[in-house]
C-alpha positions, 0 to 999 in steps of 0.5 A: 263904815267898819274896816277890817285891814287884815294880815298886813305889818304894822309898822308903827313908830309911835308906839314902837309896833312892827308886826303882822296884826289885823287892824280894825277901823270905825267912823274915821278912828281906829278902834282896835289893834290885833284884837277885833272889838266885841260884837264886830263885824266888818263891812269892809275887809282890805286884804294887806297879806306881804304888805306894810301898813303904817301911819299915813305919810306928813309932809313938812314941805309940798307947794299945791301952786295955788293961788297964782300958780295954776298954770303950774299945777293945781290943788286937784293935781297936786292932791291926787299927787299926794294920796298917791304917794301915800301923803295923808297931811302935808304942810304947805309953804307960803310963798303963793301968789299973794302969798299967805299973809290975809286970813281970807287966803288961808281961809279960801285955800283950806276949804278947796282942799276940804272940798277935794276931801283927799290929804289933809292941808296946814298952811304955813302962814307967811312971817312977813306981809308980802314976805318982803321981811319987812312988816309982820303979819297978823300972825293971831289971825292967821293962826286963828284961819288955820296956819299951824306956823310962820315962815318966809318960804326961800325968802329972807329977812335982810334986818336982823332986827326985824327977824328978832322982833318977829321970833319975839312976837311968835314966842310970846303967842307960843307960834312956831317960826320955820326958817330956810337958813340961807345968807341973802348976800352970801348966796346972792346970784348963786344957782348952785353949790360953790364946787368944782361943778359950778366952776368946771360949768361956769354956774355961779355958786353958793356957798357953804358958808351962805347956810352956817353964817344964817344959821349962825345967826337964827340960832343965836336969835332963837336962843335969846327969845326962846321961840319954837324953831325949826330950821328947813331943808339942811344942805351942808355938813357944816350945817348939820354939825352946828344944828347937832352942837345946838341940840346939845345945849338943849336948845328947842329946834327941830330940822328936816332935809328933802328927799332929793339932797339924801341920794343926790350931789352937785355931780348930779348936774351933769352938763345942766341938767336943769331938773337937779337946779334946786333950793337950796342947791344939791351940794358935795358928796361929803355933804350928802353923806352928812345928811344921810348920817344926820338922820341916821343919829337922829340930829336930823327929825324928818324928811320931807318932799320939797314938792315943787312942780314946775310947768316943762317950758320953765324948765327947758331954759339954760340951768341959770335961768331955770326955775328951780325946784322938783316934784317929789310927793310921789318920790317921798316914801320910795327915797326914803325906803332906799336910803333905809336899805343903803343905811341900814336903818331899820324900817320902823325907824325910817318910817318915823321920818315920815310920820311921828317926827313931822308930826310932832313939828307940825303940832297935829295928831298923826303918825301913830296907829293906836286906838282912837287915833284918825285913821290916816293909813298908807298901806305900801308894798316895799318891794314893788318896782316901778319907773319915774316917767311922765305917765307914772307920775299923777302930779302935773309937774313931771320935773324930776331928776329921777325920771327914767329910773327905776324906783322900789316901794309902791303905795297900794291904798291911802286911807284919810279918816277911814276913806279909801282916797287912793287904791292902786289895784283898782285905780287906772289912771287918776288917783283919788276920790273918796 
């Protein structure tokens, strides 16, 4: 079908657009920008007047719960999740159960989401067999089933030997290997950051230097082999300034932060709030606000979700023994907004967090909205207020920390290769669907 989306902003970091254009679409691709095609004529026109159109939303980290999470959430909910909160491709971490270290996994798993035909899903293939951190997978095969690259999830690879062995391996095959910096003896029994929260609460920490002492490490290791890196979920300020350091000497690495450590800190856990125990653990202020500046100066490429739903009986434990984690597909675009208005940082840079950045990660085409490119499209209201709470939220996971407030930037319509998957204006209560 032939899609005319008229009068909207094109917000669009590839190219450096941002504009009040019409977009025109034909057979999953855009055609044109501004300027109809000759001859054309529209079979169906979206009304985009007072709203933004860009590139639709990647995200570098959403776990679906399948397989072997189901009674968590399930690929249907989470789906719907995603093309609700304007996600179009999302990359998924390894850490199922089994985890994704067979090609028939990886294989069963991407044609349930082709089947749901909503966002797009790249696996992460697990690193280690078991993510136990101690025999390699068959990284050929898994990439040939589909993983776009390697990674242990929260796990760790205790042998150093065996984490060189595999960067060496991922370097000769031109894989890349994403990796959580995080010390295993370090952070071993912590459930939050080492500060004065834990310690006024009696919560085991973590401490900063569980991160700097990892990452000191994986650079070194990156260095030598040369392999395709890129380091997940930053917490520390420390950490941003030794990633900044390596960026300097030229190194070829890439970071992300989630959208929950750009806003929150370990004050955030008020009296155990269990929906703030996350990984790795919110940190200090200072912390956050080095984060918040690491994006802003560009030493830190994208953001991402961490999208973890967890069912209400795993949260409703004492803080300690809580499952850590929280929902944020929904949550990814209006966070990111709100950091841009407390920051400063103009609207096409902070769009490009969300779309080119992940997707030059992620190796794929997306995050740009010129001719010929799928049309993978979030079309946003960026003024649109709306509250978090268990009716509002599409994923089967209600755990966040912002439930109850009061969020501004709504998507209105997600298109996947010229498919309306999510049109708010005349969906009532489930999202999705072609």
């Amino acid at each position: 079908m032939k899609i005319q989306i008229k009068g909207g902003r094109l917000v669009d970091p590839g190219s450096g657009r941002d504009e009040v254009a019409d977009l025109f679409i034909n057979a999953g691709k855009i055609v044109a920008v501004g300027q109809a095609p000759m001859g054309w004529r529209a079979g169906k026109i979206i009304e985009a007047g007072g709203l933004i159109v860009c590139p639709g939303l990647i995200d570098l980290s959403a776990r679906l719960r399948e397989p072997g999470y189901e009674y968590m959430a399930t690929l249907e909910s989470e789906m719907s999740a995603a093309v609700a909160g304007g996600v179009t491709s999302l990359a998924c971490p390894p850490d199922t159960d089994p985890p994704l270290d067979e090609p028939g996994l990886v294989e069963m798993l991407k044609h349930r989401a082709r089947i749901l035909n909503q966002a797009r899903v790249y696996p992460l293939g697990a690193l280690t067999q078991g993510l136990k951190g101690e025999r390699l997978t068959e990284m050929a095969e898994l990439a040939d089933a589909g993983c776009v690259a390697f990674s242990q999830a929260d796990a760790s690879i205790y042998d150093t030997l065996g984490l060189l062995r595999a960067m060496q391996y991922a370097a000769t095959f031109g894989f890349s290997v994403w990796l959580r910096p995080q010390d295993p003896y370090l952070a071993r029994g912590g459930v939050a950051h080492d500060g004065e929260v834990a310690t006024r609460l009696g919560l085991a920490g973590i401490p900063e230097c569980a991160e700097t002492v990892a990452l000191s490490t994986i650079l070194n290791l990156a260095q030598l082999t040369g392999v395709r890196l890129h380091l997940c979920r930053l917490s520390s300020a420390a950490g941003v300034e030794r990633v900044r350091q390596a960026k300097a000497t030229g190194m070829r690495i890439s970071c992300d932060v989630s959208a929950h450590h750009m806003h929150l800190s370990e004050m955030d856990v008020g009296y155990f709030d269990s929906n703030c125990h996350l990984v790795p653990p919110l940190r200090s202020l200072a912390d956050r606000d080095a984060l918040r500046r690491g994006l802003a100066d560009g030493t830190i490429d994208a953001i991402c979700s961490d999208h973890t739903p967890v069912d209400e009986d795993a949260k409703q434990l004492p803080f300690a023994e809580a499952e850590a984690g929280a929902t944020g597909l929904e949550l990814l675009l209006p966070l990111t907004l709100k950091w841009m208005r407390e920051t400063g940082v103009s609207l096409l840079a902070g769009i490009a967090k969300l779309t080119s950045a992940p997707a030059a990660i992620l190796g794929v085409s997306g995050g740009h909205l010129g001719p010929g490119q799928p049309a993978d499209l979030c079309i946003f209201d960026p003024d649109q207020s709306w509250r978090v709470d268990d009716q509002s939220l599409v994923s089967q996971g209600k755990n966040t920390p912002f439930r109850g407030l009061e969020m501004q930037g709504r998507v209105i319509i997600t298109l996947v290769a010229g498919h309306c998957v999510y049109d708010a204006r005349t969906t009532a209560k489930k999202p999705g669907g072609p």
